[in-house]
PDB file with one MODEL, atoms N, CA, C and O in Angstrom:
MODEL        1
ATOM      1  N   UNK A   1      17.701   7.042  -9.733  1.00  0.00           N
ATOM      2  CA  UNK A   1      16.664   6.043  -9.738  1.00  0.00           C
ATOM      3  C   UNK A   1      15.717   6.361 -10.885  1.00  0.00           C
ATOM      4  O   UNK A   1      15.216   7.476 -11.031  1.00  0.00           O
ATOM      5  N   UNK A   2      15.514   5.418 -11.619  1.00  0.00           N
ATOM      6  CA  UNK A   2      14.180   5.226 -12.547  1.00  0.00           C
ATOM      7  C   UNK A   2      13.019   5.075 -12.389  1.00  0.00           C
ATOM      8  O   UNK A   2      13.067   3.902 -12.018  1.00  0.00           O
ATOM      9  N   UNK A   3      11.835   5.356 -12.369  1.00  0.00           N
ATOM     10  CA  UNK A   3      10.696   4.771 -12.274  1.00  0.00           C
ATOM     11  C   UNK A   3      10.080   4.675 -13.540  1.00  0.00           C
ATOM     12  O   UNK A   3       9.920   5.772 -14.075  1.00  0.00           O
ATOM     13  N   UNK A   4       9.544   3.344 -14.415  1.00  0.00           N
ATOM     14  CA  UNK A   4       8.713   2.974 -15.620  1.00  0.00           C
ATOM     15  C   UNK A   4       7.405   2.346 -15.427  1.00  0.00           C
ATOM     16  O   UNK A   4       7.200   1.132 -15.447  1.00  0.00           O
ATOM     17  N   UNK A   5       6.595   3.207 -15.252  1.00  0.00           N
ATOM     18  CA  UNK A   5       5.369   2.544 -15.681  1.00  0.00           C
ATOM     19  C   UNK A   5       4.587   1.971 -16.387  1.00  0.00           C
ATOM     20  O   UNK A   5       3.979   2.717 -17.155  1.00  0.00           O
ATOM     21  N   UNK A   6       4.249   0.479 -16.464  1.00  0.00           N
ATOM     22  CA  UNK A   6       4.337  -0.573 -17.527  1.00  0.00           C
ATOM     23  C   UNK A   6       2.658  -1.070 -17.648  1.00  0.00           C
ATOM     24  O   UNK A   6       2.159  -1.847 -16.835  1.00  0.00           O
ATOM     25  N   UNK A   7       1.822  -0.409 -18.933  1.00  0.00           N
ATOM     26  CA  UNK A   7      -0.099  -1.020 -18.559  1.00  0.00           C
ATOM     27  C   UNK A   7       0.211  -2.469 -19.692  1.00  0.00           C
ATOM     28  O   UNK A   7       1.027  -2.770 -20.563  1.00  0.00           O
ATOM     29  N   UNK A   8      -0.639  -2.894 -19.226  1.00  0.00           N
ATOM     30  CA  UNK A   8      -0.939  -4.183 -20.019  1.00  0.00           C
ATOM     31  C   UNK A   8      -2.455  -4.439 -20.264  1.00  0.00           C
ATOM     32  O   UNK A   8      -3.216  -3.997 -19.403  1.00  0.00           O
ATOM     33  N   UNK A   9      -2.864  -4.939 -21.074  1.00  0.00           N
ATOM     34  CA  UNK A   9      -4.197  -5.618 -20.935  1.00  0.00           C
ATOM     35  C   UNK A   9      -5.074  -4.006 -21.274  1.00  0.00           C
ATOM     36  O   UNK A   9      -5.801  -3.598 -20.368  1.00  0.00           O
ATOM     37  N   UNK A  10      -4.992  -3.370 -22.248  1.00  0.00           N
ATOM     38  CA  UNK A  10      -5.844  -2.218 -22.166  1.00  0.00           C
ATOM     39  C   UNK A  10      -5.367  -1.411 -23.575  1.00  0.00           C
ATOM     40  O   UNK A  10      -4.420  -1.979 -24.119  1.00  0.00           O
ATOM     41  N   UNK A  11      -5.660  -0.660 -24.004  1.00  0.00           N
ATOM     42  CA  UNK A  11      -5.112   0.347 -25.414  1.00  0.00           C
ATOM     43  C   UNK A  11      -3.862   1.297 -25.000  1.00  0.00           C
ATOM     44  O   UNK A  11      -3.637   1.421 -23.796  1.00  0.00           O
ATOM     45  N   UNK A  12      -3.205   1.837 -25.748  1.00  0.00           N
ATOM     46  CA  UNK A  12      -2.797   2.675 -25.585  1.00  0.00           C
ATOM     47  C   UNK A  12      -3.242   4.340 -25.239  1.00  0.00           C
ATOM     48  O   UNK A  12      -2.494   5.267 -24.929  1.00  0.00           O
ATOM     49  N   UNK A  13      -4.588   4.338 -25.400  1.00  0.00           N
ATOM     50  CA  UNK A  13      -5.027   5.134 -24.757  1.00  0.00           C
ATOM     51  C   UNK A  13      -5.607   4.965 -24.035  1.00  0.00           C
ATOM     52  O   UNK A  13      -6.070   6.078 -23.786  1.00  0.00           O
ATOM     53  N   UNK A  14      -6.179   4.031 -23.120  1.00  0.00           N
ATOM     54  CA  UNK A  14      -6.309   3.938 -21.527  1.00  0.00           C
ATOM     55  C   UNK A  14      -5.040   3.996 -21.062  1.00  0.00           C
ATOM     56  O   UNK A  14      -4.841   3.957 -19.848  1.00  0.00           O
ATOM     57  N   UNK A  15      -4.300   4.067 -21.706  1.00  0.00           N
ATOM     58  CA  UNK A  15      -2.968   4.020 -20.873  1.00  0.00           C
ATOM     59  C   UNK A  15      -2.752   5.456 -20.609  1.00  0.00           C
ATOM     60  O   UNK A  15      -2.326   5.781 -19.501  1.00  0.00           O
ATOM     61  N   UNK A  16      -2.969   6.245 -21.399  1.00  0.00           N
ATOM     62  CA  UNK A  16      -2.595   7.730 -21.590  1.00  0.00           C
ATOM     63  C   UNK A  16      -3.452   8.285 -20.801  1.00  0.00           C
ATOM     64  O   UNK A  16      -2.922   8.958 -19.916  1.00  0.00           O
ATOM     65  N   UNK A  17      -4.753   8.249 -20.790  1.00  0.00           N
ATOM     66  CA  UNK A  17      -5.891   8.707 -20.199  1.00  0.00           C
ATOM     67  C   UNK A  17      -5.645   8.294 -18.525  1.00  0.00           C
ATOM     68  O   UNK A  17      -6.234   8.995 -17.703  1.00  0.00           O
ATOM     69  N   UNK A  18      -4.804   7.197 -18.045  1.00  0.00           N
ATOM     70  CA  UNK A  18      -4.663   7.034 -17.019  1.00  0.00           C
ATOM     71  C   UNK A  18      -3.679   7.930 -16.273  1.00  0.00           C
ATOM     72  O   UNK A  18      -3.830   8.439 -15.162  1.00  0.00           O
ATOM     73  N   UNK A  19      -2.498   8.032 -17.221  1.00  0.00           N
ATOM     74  CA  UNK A  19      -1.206   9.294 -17.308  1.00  0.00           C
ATOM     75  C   UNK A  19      -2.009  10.180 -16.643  1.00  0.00           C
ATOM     76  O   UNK A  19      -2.046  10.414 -15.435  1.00  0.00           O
ATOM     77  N   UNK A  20      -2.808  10.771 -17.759  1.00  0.00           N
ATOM     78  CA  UNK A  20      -3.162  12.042 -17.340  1.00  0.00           C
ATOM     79  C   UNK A  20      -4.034  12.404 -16.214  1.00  0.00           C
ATOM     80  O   UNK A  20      -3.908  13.403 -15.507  1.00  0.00           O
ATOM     81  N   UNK A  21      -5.093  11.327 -16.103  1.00  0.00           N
ATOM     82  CA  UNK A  21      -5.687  11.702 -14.844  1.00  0.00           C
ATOM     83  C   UNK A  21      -5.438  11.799 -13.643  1.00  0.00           C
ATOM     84  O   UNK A  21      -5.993  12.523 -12.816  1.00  0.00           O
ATOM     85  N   UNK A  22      -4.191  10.726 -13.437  1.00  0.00           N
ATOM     86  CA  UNK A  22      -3.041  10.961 -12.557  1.00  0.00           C
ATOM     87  C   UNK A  22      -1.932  11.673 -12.205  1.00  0.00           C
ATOM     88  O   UNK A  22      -1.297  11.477 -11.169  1.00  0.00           O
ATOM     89  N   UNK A  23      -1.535  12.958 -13.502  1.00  0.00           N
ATOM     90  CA  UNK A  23      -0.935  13.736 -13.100  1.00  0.00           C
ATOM     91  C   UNK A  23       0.946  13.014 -13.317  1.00  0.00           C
ATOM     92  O   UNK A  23       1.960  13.598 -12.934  1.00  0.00           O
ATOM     93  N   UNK A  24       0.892  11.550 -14.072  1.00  0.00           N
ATOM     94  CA  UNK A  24       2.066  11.006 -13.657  1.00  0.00           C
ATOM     95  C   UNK A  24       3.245  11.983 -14.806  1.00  0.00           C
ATOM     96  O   UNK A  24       3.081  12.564 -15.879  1.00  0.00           O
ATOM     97  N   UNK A  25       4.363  11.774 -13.942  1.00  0.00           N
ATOM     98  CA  UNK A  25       5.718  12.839 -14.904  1.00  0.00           C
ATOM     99  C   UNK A  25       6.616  11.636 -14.965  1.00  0.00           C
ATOM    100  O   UNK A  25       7.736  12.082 -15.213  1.00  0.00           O
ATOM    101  N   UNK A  26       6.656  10.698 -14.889  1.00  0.00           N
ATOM    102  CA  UNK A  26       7.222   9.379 -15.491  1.00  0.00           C
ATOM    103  C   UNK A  26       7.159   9.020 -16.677  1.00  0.00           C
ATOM    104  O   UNK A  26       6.339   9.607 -17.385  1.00  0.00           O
ATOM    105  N   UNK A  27       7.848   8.140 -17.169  1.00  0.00           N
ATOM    106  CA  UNK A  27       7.923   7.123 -18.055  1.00  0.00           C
ATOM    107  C   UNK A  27       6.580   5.767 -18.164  1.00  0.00           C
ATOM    108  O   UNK A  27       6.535   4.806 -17.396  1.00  0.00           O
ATOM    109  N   UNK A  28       5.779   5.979 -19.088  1.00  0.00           N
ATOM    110  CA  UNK A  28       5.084   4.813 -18.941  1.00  0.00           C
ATOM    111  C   UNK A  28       4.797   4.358 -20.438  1.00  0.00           C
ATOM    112  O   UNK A  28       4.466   5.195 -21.277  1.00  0.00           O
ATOM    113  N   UNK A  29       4.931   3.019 -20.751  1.00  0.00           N
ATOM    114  CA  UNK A  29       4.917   2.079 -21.824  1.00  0.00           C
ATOM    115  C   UNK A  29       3.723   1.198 -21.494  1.00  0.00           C
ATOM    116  O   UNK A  29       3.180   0.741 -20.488  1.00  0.00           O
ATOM    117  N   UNK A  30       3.524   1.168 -23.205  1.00  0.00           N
ATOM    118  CA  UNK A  30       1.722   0.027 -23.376  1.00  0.00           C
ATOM    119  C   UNK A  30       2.448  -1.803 -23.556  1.00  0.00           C
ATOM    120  O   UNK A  30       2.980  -2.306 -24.546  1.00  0.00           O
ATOM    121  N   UNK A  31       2.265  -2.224 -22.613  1.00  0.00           N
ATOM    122  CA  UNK A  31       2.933  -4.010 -23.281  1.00  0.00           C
ATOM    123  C   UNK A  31       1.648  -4.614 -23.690  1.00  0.00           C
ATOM    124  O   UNK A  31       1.009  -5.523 -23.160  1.00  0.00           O
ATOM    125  N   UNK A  32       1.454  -4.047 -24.545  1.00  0.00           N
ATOM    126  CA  UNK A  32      -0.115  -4.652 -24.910  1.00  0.00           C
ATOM    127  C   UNK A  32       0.260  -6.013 -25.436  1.00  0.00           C
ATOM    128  O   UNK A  32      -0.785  -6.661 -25.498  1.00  0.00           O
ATOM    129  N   UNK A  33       1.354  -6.789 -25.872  1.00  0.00           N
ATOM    130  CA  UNK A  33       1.083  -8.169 -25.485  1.00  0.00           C
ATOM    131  C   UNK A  33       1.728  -8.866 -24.472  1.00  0.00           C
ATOM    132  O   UNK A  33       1.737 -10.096 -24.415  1.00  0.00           O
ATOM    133  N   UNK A  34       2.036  -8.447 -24.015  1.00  0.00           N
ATOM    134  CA  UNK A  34       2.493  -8.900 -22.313  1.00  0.00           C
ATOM    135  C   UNK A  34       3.605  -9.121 -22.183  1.00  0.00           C
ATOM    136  O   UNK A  34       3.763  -9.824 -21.185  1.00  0.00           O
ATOM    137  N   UNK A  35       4.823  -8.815 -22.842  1.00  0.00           N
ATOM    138  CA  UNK A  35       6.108  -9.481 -23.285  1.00  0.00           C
ATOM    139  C   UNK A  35       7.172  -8.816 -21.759  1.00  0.00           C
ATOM    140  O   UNK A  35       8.208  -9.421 -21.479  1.00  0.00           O
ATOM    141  N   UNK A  36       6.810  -7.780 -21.062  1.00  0.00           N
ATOM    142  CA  UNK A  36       7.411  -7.125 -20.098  1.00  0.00           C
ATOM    143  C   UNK A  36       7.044  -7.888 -18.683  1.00  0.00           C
ATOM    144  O   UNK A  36       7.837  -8.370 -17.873  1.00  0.00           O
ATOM    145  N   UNK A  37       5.633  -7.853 -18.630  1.00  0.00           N
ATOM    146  CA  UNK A  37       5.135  -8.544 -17.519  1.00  0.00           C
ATOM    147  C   UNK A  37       5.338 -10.412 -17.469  1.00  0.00           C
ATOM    148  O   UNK A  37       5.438 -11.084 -16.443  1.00  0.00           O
ATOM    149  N   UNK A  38       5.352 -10.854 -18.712  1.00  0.00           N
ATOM    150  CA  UNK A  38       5.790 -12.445 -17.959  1.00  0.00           C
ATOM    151  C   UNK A  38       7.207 -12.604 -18.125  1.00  0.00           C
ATOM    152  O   UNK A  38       7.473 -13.759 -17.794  1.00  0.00           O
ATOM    153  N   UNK A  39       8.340 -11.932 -18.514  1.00  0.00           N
ATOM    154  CA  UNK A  39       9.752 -11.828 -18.505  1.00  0.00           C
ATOM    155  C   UNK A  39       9.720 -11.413 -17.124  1.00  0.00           C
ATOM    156  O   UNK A  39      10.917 -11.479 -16.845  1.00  0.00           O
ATOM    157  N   UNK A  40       9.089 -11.000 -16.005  1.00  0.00           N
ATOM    158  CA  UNK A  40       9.031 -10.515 -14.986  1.00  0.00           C
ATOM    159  C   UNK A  40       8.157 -11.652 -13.723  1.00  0.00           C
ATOM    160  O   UNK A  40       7.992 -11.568 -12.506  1.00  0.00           O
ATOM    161  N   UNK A  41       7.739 -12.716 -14.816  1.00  0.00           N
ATOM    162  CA  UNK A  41       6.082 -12.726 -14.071  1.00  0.00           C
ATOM    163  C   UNK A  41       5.595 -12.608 -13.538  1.00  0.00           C
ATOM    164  O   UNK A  41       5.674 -13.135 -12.429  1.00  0.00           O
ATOM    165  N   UNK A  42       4.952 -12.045 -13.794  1.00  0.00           N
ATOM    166  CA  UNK A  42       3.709 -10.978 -13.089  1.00  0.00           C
ATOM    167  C   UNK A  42       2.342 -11.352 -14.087  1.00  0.00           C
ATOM    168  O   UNK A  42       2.284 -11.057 -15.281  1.00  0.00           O
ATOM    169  N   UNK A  43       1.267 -12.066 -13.324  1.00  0.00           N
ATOM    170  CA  UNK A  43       0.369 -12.633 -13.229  1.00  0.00           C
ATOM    171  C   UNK A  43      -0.113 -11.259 -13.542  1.00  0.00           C
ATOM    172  O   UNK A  43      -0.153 -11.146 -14.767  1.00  0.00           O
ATOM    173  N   UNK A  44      -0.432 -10.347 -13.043  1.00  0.00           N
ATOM    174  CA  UNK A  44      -2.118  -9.450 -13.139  1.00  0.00           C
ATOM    175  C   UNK A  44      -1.416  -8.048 -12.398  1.00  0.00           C
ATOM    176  O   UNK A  44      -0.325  -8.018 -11.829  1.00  0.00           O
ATOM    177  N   UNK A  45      -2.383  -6.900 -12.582  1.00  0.00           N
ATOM    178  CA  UNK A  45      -1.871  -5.509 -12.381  1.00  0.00           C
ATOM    179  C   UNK A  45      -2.795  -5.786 -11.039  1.00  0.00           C
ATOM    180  O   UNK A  45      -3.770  -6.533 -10.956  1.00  0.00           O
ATOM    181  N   UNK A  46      -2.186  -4.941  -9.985  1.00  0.00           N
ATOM    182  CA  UNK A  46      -1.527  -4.114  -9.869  1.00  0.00           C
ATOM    183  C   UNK A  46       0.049  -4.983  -9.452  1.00  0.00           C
ATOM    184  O   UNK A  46      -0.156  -5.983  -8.764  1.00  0.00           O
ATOM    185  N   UNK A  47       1.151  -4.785  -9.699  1.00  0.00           N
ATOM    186  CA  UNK A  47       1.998  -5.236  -9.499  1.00  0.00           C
ATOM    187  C   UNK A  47       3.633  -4.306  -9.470  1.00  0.00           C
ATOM    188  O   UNK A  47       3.970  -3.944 -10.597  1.00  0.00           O
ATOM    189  N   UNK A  48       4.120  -4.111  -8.906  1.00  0.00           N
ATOM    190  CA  UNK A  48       5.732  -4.119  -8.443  1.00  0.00           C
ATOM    191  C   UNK A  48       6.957  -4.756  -9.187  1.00  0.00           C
ATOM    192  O   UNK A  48       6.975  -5.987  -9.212  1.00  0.00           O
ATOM    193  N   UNK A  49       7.531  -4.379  -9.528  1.00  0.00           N
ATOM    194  CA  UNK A  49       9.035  -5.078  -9.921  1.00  0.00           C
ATOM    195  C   UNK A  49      10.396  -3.862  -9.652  1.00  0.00           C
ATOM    196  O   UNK A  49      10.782  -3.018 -10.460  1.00  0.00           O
ATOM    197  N   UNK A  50      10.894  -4.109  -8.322  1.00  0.00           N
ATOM    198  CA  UNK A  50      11.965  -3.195  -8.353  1.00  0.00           C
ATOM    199  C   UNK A  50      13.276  -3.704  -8.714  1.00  0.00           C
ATOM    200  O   UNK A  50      13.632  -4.628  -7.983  1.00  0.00           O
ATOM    201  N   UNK A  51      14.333  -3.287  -9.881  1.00  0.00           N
ATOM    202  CA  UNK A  51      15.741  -3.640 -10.251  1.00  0.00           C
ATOM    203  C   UNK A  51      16.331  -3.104  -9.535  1.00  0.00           C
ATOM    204  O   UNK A  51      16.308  -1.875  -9.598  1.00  0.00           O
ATOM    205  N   UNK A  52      17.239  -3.840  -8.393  1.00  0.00           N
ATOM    206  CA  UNK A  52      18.346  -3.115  -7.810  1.00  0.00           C
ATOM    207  C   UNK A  52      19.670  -2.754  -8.910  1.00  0.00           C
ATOM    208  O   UNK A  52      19.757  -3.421  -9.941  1.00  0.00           O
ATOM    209  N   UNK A  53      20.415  -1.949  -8.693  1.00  0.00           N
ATOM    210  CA  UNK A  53      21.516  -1.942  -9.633  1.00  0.00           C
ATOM    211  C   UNK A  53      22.548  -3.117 -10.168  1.00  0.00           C
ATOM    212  O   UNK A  53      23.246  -3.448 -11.127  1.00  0.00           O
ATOM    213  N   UNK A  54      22.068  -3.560  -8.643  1.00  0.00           N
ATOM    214  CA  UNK A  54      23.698  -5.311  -8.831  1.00  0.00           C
ATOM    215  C   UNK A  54      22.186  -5.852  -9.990  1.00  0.00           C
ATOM    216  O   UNK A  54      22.606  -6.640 -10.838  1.00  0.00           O
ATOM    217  N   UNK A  55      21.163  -5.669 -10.089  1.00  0.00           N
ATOM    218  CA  UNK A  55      20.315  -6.481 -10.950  1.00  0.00           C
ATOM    219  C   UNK A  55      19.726  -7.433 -10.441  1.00  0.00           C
ATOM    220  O   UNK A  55      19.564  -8.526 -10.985  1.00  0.00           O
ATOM    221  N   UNK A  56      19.397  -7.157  -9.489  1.00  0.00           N
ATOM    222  CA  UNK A  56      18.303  -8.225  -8.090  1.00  0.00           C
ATOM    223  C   UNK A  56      17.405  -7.497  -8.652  1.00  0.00           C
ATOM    224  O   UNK A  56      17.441  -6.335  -9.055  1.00  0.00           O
ATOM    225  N   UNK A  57      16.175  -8.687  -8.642  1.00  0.00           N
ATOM    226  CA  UNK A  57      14.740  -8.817  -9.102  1.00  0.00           C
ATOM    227  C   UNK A  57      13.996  -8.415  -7.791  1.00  0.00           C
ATOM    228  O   UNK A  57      14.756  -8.940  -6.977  1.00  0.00           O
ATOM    229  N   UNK A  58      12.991  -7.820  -7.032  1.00  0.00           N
ATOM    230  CA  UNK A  58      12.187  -7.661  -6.138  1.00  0.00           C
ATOM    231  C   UNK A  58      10.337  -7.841  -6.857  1.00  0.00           C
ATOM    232  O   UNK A  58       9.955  -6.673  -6.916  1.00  0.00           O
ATOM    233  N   UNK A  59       9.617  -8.408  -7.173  1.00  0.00           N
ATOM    234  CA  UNK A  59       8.174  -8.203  -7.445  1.00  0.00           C
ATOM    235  C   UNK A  59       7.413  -8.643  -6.078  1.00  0.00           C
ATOM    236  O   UNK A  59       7.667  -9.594  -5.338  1.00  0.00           O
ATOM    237  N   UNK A  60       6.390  -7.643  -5.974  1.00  0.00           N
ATOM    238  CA  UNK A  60       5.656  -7.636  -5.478  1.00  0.00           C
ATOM    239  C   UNK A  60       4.054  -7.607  -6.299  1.00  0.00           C
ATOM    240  O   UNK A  60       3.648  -6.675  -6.994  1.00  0.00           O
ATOM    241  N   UNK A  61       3.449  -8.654  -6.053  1.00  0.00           N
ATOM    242  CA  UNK A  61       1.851  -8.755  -6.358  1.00  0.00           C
ATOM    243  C   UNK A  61       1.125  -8.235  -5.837  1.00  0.00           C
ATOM    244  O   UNK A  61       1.119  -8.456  -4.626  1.00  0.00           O
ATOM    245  N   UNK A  62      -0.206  -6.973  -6.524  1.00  0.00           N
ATOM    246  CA  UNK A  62      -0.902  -6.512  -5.336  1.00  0.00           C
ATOM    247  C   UNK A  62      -0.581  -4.853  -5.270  1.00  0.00           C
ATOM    248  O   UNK A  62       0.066  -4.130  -6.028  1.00  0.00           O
ATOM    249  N   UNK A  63      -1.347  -4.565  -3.983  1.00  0.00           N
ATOM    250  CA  UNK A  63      -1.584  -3.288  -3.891  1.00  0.00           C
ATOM    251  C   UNK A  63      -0.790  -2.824  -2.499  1.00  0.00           C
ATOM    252  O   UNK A  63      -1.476  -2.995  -1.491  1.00  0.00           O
ATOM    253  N   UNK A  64       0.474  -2.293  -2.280  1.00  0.00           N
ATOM    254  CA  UNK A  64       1.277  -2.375  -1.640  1.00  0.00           C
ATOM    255  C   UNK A  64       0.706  -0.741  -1.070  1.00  0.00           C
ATOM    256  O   UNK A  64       0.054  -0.017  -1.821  1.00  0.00           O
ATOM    257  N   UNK A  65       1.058  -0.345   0.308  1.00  0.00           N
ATOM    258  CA  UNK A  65       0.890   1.094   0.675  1.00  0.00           C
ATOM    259  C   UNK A  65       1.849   2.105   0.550  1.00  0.00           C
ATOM    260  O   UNK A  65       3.025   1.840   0.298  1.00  0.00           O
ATOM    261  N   UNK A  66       1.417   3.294   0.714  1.00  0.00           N
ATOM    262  CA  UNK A  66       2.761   4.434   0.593  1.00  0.00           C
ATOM    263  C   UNK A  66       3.648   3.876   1.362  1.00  0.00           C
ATOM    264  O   UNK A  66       4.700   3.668   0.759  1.00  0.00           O
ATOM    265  N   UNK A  67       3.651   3.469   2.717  1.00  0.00           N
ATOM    266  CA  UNK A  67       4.772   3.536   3.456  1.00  0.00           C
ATOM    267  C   UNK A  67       5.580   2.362   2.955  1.00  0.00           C
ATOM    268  O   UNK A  67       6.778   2.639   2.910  1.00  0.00           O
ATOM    269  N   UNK A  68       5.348   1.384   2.645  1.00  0.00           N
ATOM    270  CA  UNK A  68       5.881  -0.073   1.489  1.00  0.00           C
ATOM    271  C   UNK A  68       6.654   0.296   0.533  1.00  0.00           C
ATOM    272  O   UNK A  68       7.767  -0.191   0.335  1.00  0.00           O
ATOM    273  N   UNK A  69       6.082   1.273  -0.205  1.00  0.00           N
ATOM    274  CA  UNK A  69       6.556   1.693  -1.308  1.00  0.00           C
ATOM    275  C   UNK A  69       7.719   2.501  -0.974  1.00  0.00           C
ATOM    276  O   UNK A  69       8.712   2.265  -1.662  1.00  0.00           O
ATOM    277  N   UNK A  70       7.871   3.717   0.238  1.00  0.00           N
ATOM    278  CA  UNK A  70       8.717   4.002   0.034  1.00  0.00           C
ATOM    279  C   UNK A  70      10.110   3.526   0.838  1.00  0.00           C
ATOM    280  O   UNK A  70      11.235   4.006   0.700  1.00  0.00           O
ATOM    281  N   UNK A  71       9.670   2.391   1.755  1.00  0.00           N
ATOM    282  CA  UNK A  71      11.040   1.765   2.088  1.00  0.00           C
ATOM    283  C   UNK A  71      11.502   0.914   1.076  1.00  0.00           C
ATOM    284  O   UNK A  71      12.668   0.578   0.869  1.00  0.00           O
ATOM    285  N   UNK A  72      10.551   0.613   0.500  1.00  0.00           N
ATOM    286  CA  UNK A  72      11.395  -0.306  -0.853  1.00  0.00           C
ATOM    287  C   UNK A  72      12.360   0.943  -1.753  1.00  0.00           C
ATOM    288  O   UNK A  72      13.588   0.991  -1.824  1.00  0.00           O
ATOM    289  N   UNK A  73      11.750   1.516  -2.133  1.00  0.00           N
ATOM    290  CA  UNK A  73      12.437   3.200  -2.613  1.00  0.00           C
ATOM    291  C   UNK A  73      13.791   2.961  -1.789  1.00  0.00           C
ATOM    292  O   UNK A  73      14.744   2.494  -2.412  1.00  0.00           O
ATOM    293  N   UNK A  74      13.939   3.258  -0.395  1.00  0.00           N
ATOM    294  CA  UNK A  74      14.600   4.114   0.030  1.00  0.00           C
ATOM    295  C   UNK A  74      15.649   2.550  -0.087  1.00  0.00           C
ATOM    296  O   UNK A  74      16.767   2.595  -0.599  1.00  0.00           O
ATOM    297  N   UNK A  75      15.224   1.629   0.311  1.00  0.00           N
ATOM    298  CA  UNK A  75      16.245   0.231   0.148  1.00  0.00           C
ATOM    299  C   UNK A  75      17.117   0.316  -0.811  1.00  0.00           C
ATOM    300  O   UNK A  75      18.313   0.355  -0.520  1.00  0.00           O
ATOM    301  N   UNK A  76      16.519   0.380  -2.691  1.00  0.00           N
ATOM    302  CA  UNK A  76      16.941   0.489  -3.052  1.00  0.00           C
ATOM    303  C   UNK A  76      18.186   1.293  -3.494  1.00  0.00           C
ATOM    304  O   UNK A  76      19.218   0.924  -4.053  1.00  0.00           O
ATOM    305  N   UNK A  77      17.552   3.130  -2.849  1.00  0.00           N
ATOM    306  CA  UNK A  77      18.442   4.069  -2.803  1.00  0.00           C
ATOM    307  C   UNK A  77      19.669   3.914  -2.345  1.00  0.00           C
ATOM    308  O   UNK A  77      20.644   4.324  -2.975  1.00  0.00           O
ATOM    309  N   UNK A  78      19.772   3.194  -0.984  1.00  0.00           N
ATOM    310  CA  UNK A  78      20.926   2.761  -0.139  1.00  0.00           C
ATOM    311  C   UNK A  78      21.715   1.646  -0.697  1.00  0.00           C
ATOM    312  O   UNK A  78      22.856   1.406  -0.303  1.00  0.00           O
ATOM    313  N   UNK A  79      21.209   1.072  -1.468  1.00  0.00           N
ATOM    314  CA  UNK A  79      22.089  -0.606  -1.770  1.00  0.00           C
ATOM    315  C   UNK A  79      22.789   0.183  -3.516  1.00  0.00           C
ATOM    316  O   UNK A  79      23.507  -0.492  -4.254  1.00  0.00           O
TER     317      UNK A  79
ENDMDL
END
């Protein structure tokens, strides 16, 4: 499984500065003109997009909880 973390709407260093204050060990990219998020659309952060492997789209809008997050995780894991 992949996880990419995608900022929009901000510099590339709020993006970094966010990395770091968070501690994240992921992958994260600046779409500073939005070209990731409306190929997806996705209106506004905070937002979700999980790729299953067959290549099913899942987005979720919003601020979803740990336990959300990780049955979607674990969904994906299984399919």
């Amino acid at each position: 499984m992949q996880v990419t973390g995608v900022a929009w709407n901000g510099s590339g260093g709020d993006m970094q500065d966010f990395v770091n204050e968070n501690g994240l060990s992921f992958t994260n990219i600046n779409d500073a003109a939005g070209e990731i998020f409306a190929r997806f659309n996705v209106p506004y952060q905070p937002a979700w997009v999980f790729i299953a492997k067959d290549g099913t789209v899942t987005t979720r809008i919003g601020v979803i909880s740990d336990l959300e997050l990780e049955e979607e995780l674990n969904r994906l894991a299984t399919n």
